[in-house]
N, C-alpha and C positions, 0 to 999 in steps of 0.2 A: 504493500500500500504506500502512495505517496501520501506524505503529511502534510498539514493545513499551511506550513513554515514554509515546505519546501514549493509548494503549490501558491505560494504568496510572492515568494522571490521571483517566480517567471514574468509577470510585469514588468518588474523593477530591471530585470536584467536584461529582458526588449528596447526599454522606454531607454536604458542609460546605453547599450549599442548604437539606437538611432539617434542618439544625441550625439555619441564621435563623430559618428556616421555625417551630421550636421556641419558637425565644425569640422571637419577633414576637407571638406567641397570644397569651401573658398581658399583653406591652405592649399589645395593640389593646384588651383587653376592660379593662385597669387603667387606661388614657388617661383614658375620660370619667368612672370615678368617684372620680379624684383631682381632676381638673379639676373637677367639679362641688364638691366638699369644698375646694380651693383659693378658687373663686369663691364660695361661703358664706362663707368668712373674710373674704376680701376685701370683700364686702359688707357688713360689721362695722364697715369701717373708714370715719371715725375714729373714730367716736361711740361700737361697742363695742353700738348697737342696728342691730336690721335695721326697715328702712324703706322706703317706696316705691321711694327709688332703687335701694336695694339690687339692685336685680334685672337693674341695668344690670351691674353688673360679673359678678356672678354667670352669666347670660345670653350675654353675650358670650366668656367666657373657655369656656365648656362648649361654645359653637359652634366658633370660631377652633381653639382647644386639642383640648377633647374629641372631638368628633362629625368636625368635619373633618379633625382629627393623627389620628386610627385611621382613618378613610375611607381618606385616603392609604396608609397601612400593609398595610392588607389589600387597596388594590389593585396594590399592588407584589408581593403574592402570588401575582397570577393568577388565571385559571380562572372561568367562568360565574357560579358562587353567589358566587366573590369581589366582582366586580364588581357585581353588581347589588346588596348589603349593600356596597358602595360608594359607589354612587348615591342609598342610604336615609340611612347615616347623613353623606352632604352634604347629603342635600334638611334632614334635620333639623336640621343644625349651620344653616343659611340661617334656620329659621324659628327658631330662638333667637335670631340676630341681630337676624331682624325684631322680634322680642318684646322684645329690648334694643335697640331703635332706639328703639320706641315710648316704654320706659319713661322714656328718657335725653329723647324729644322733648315727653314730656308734661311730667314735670317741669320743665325750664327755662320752658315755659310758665308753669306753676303761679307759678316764683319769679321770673319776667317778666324772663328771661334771652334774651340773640340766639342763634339756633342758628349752629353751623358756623363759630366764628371762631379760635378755635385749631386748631393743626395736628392734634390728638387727633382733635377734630373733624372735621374735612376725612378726616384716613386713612381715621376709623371709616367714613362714609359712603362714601369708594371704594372698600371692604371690601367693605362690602354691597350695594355694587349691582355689582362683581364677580362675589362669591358667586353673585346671583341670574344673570347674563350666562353666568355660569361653567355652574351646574348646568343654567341650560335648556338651554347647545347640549350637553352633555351630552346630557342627558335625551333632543334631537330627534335627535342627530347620531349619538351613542354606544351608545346603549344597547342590550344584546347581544341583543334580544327585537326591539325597533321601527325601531333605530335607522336612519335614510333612509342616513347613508353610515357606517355603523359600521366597517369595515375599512379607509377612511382613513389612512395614514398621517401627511398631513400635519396633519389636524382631530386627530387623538390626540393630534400633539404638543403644540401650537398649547392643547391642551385641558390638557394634564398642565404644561407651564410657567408657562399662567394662573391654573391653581389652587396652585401653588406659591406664585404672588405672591401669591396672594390670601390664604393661609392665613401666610407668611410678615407679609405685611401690618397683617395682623389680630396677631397673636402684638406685634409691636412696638406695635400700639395699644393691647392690652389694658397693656402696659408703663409706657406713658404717662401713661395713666388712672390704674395703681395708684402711679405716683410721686408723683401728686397728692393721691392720699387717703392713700396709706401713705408719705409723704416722711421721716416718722421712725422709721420702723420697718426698719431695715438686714437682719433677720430675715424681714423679710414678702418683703420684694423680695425676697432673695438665695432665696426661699422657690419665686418663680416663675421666676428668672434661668434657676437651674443647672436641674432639669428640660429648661427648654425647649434648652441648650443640647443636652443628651442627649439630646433628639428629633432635633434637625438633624439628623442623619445618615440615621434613620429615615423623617422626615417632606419633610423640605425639599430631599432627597440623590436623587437619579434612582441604578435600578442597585444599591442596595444589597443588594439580594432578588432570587433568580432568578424570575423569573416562569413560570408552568404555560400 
């Protein structure tokens, strides 16, 4: 027999999922065009012009940040259409990072720089080829349409922890980067700090959202 307690909590436990449920919307659709407006400022910096490189910081914080912190979000929501606008906005967070790999690899060419020898360096790139590791077994494994072993248990996890690293990974690279160009500006950092610290729970937290 269920009891009167336990038959009392099922309300309480609907009404306070669809309340995340609530507040999760506007965070998923407001992530990438802050992050995008973040990463424009950023790209300002030091100089106060935008430039070639600009497109590095800019690029990369709309992937790592935008595209991939709401992907997560909305698929802690659940349900068919969740997921696959899941899978869209990581495939696109991926090709912004390509698109700011590029920018970041052409450039030190241009100014006859070595690639890959700071630690910035090193993360960005195991970011990225994460990302791309990440979303293809997605894409073959997961995906609620093709996917060869989509019901998986174990491939789900194994899928939802590497993309945590990777998105967490990223978030700390783009940090790195902006302490370099924005080193004097206590404003600019603290600009990107607290945000990302109020996503962890959101983004990088398993479990905070009931899922459909």
């Amino acid at each position: 027999r269920i009891s009167k307690a336990k038959i009392s909590s099922i309300p309480n436990s609907t009404n306070n999922a669809a309340a995340t449920t609530t507040m999760t919307k506007p965070l998923i659709i407001a992530t990438p065009i802050l992050a995008a407006a973040f990463g424009y400022l950023a790209g300002l910096q030091p100089t106060g012009e935008w430039r070639w490189f600009s497109w590095h910081p800019f690029l990369m914080v709309l992937a790592f940040v935008g595209f991939m912190g709401s992907g997560s979000m909305i698929k802690k929501m659940g349900g068919y259409t969740n997921t696959k606008v899941h899978g869209i906005l990581g495939s696109l967070g991926t090709m912004c990072a390509l698109g700011g790999f590029y920018v970041i690899y052409t450039n030190k060419n241009e100014l006859g720089k070595d690639h890959f020898t700071t630690p910035h360096g090193k993360a960005g790139l195991l970011c990225l080829i994460g990302s791309i590791m990440v979303g293809s077994a997605g894409g073959v494994f997961l995906h609620p349409d093709f996917g060869v072993d989509k019901t998986n248990k174990t491939i789900r996890k194994v899928h939802s922890w590497a993309s945590r690293f990777v998105i967490g990974l990223g978030w700390l690279a783009c940090f790195s980067g902006l302490r370099t160009i924005a080193a004097n500006d206590p404003k600019m950092l603290a600009g990107y700090v607290i945000p990302m610290l109020c996503l962890v729970p959101q983004v990088l937290v398993p479990g905070m959202t009931k899922a459909k």
